[in-house]
Structure formats: C-alpha cells, structure tokens
N, C-alpha and C positions, 0 to 999 in steps of 0.2 A: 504494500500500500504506500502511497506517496502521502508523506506526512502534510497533515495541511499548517497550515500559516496561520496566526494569529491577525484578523484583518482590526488595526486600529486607529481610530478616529479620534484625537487629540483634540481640545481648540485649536482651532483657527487653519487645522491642517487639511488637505483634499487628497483625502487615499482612495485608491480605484474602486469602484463599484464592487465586482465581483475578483479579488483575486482567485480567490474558492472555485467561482465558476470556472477561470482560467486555466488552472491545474487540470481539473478534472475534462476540460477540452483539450488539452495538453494530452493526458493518461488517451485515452480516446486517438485523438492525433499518431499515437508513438504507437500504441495496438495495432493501429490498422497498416503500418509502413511496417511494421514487424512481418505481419502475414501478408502483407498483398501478393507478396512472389512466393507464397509457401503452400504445398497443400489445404485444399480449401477446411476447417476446423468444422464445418458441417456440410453435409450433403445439400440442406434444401436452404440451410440456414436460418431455419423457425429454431427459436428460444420457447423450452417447454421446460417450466420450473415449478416448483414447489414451494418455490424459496420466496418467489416474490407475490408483492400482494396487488389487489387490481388498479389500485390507484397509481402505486409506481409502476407501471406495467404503463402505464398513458404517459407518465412526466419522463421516463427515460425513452421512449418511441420518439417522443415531443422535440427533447434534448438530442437525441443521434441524430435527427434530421438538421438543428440547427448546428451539431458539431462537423457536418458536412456541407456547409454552407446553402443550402437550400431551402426555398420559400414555400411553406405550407400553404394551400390553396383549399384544403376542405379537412375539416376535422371534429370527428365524435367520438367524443371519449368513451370508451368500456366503458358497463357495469355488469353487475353478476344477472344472465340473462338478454345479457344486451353485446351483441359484438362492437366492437368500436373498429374505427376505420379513419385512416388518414392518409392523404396524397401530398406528397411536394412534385416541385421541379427546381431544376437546374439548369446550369448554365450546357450543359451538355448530359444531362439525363432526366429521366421521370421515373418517381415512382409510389407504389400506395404500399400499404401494413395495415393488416386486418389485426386484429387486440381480442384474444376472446379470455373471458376469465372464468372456467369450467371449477367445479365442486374439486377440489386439492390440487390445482395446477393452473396457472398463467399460460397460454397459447400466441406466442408474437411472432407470425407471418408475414413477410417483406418479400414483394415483388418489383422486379425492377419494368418498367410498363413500355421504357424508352429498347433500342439497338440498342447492344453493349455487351460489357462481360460481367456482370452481374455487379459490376463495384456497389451501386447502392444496396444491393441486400446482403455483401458481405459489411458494409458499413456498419448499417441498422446492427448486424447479428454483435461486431465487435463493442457500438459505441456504446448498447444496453449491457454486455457481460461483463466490459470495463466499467462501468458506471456502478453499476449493481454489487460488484464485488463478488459477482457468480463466480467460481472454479471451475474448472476445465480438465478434462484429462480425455487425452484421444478423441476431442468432439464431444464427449459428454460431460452437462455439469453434473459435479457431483456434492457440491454444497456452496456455500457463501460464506464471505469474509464482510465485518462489516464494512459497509458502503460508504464512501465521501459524503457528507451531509454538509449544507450550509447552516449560516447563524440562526436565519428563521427556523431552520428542522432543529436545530440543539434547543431552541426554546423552547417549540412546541412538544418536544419531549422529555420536558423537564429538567435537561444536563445543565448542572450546576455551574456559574458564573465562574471562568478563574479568574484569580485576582490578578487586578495591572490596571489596566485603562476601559476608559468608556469604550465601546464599538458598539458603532452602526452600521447596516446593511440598506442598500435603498434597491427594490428592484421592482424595475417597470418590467408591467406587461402587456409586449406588444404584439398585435394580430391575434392571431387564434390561442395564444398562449392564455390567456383568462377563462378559457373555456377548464382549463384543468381547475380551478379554484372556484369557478363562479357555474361552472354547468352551460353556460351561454361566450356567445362571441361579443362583448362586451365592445370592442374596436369597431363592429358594425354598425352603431350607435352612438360612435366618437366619443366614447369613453376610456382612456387611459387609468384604469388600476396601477397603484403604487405601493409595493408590499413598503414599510419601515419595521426597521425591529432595531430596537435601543435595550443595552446590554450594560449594565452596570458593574464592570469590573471594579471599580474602584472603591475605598471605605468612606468616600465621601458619599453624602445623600444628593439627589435631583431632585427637580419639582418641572415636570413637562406635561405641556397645552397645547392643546392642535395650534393657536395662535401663534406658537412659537415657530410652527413650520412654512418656510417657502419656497416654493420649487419656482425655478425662474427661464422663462423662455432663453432662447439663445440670443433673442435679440436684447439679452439686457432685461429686461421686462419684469416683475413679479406676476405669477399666473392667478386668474382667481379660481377656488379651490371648489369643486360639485359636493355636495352634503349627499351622504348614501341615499337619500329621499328623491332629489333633485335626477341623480343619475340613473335610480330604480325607473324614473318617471321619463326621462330621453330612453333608457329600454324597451320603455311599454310602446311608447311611440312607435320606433323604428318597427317594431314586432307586430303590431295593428293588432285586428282581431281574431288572431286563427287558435287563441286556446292557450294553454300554457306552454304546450311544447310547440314553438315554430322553426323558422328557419335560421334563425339565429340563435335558438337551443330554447330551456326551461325556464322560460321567461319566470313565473312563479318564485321557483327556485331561487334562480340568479337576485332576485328583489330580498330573497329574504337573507341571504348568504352577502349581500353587500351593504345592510343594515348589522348583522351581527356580526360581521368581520373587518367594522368600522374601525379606525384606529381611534382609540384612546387617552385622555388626559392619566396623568398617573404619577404617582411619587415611587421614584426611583430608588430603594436603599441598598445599600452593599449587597451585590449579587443581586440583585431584582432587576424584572427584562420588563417590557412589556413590545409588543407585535403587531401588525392589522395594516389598513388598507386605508389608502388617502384615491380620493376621486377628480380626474382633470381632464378637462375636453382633451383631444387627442390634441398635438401640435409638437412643434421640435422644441425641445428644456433640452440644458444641460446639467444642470444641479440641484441639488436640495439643499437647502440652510436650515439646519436645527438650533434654535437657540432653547435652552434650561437654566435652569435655575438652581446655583449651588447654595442648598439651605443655610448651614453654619455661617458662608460669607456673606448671604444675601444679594451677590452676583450673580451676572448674565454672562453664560459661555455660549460659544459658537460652535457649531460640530458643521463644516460643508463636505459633502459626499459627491462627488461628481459623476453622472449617467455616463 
C-alpha cells in the first residue's frame, strides 16, 4: 500500500485539493503500465468480489473512468436489485460497465464499445483492484487489503483525529459524479455540490459558521451560496413532472439527501471533525476561504483550499 500523506491546511496556507486523490491516481496510473505489455490478469476482465460492497462498486467504476481521463456521458448507479450502468468516451475510445450487486458478491462488467485492444476494460479491471485494495493471485482475487480512503471517509467512519494541524478537504462534484451521493445528476440543474470536511487536529478549540465560508469565482468574485431548499427546488424544476424517479435520477431522494447532508455550523474541539455539503450554481471557482474562530484567542483564522 502506498502510505498516504497527511493533507494540511494551516492559516493562510493553499495546499492542493486532493493530494489523497493524487496518489491513488498515481497507484492506478503505475498498475496499468505494469500490465499493459503483460499477460492479460483476467480473461473477460469482470471484477467478481465478495469483498466489496454496492456502493463502492459505483465510486470506484466512477473513479477508473476519470483515472483514465475520460468523460462520463450516462450514469446509474447500482442498487441491490437494480443493475447500474455507465458509459464514457475518449479521446480515442468508448466504453460502458454494467455494476450488478447480487446477494454475497459485486458483479463489474467493462466493455470496451469503440475498435481497439480492449485498453479501457483492462483499465476499469486494474483502476477498481488498485483502488479497492483487492488481491490478486493468477487473475483471481483472493481477498483485500484495506483501501486508500480520503479525509471525508476517515470521518464518516469514525477514525480518530491525529494530532498536528487543522485539515480541510474541499471536493467538488462535477457532472454525473453527484449522482453517487445524491441518487440524481444534480449538474443537470446547475447545481455544483461541494463536499467540506474540517478536521480538528489540533488542542486548540474552533467555533465555525457556514458565514464563515467563500468559495470565489475565478474571476475574483465571491459566489453566492444555494441553501439545500433553494437547490432541492432548481431540481424539481429541471425534472418537471414525470414522478420521483426521472431523467435526471430520484428527484425525491436527491431533495431529501441534500437537506440532510447540508453542511453544518459547529464547534470544533481537539479531535472533533465535522462534514457535508455547501450548494453553488455551477460556474468556474477556484477556491474556498474558510474563516473560524479560535475560542481561547477570540480570533479569526483563514484556512484557503484551492479547486
């Protein structure tokens, strides 16, 4: 496993969005130059596991397409019951992945749609087993290590805070990529989702307010900010009347999933995180400004994260 980095955000400092994400396009990247000239690690190059569950099964499908630099063009996430399906293209290839998630096993299916020599479905196969931390032996997995997780997954499963510095994560989600968190294509409705997640390494306490947050166009600009209500309501719009499930996904769903996974005002103490989701008409930003509040001093620190 490649050791991850500890990503931190200092006042006044601008550390890259994702280095985490980096790495792990990296591991991906180095997999696939490994095997490209080697006997193919699978025959048809479907990932059949035990190991993984249905929802990573759609965010690593999601993730190998953009570690291969290709633009998703239709995408339905798996559920138990439900096949999911997603198509990209490329600059010199096409291709779709069926996602089926059967009673004790994940099913992920990659065909490559364009001429060629199968590179995008031996892609899909390496950039989900590298991702995953699946093991390998002669083509078949035979267990898992764990998996690279970013800052938002160390929260939301509880891994305890180490001590050092604040860190923040800011990650946009663009195009079809909201559909893995919201059920819907949230970009079809000029909505930009912005995951934060602020991490309290340090033994000083915080005191942070959505006020304190700006994400600022490229031209300079401050943006102004969709309330989960406001963006539920440009959803319904875009989606008219055909019911809860349309053509831009679980219109239902996605309203209530972008009220409860609203980001947060929150007091920060040693080790305390808090996570969620800030709403912005789509448009090009390059950064976010977090200002808090360090209680004992009664100061205002900066935290900027750059897109």
């Amino acid at each position: 496993m490649i050791p991850r980095p500890q990503q931190r955000a200092g006042p006044g400092r601008q550390p890259s969005r994702s280095n985490w994400h980096q790495i792990a396009r990296l591991r991906a990247f180095v997999l696939g130059v490994i095997f490209a000239g080697c006997t193919p690690v699978s025959q048809s190059y479907e990932v059949h596991s035990a190991e993984l569950g249905c929802d990573e099964a759609n965010r690593y499908v999601y993730s190998a397409v953009e570690d291969m630099h290709m633009k998703v063009t239709s995408f339905t996430q798996a559920q138990p019951g439900r096949t999911g399906h997603l198509k990209a293209v490329g600059r010199d290839r096409r291709g779709e992945v069926s996602i089926r998630c059967e009673p004790g096993q994940v099913i992920i299916d990659p065909t490559q749609t364009s001429m060629g020599d199968r590179i995008f479905e031996r892609g899909i196969f390496l950039s989900v087993t590298g991702r995953s931390g699946l093991k390998m032996d002669r083509g078949e997995i035979t267990g898992r290590e764990q998996p690279a997780r970013d800052l938002a997954q160390a929260v939301a499963e509880g891994e305890p805070a180490p001590s050092g510095s604040v860190l923040v994560e800011v990650q946009p989600q663009h195009g079809f990529e909201s559909v893995l968190d919201f059920d819907a294509d949230l970009a079809s409705a000029g909505i930009l989702p912005i995951r934060v997640t602020i991490r309290n390494g340090s033994r000083r306490a915080y005191t942070f307010a959505l006020d304190g947050l700006t994400v600022r166009l490229r031209s300079g600009q401050a943006a102004t900010r969709l309330s989960a209500a406001d963006a539920a309501t440009r959803l319904t719009s875009k989606a008219g009347s055909g019911g809860s499930q349309t053509e831009v996904g679980n219109v239902e769903s996605a309203r209530r999933i972008m009220v409860d996974k609203e980001l947060k005002g929150a007091k920060l103490g040693a080790g305390a995180s808090v996570s969620g989701y800030v709403y912005y008409p789509v448009a090009d930003y390059d950064r976010v400004r977090i200002q808090m509040m360090d209680v004992a001093a009664g100061e205002l620190e900066s935290f900027l994260v750059e897109f």
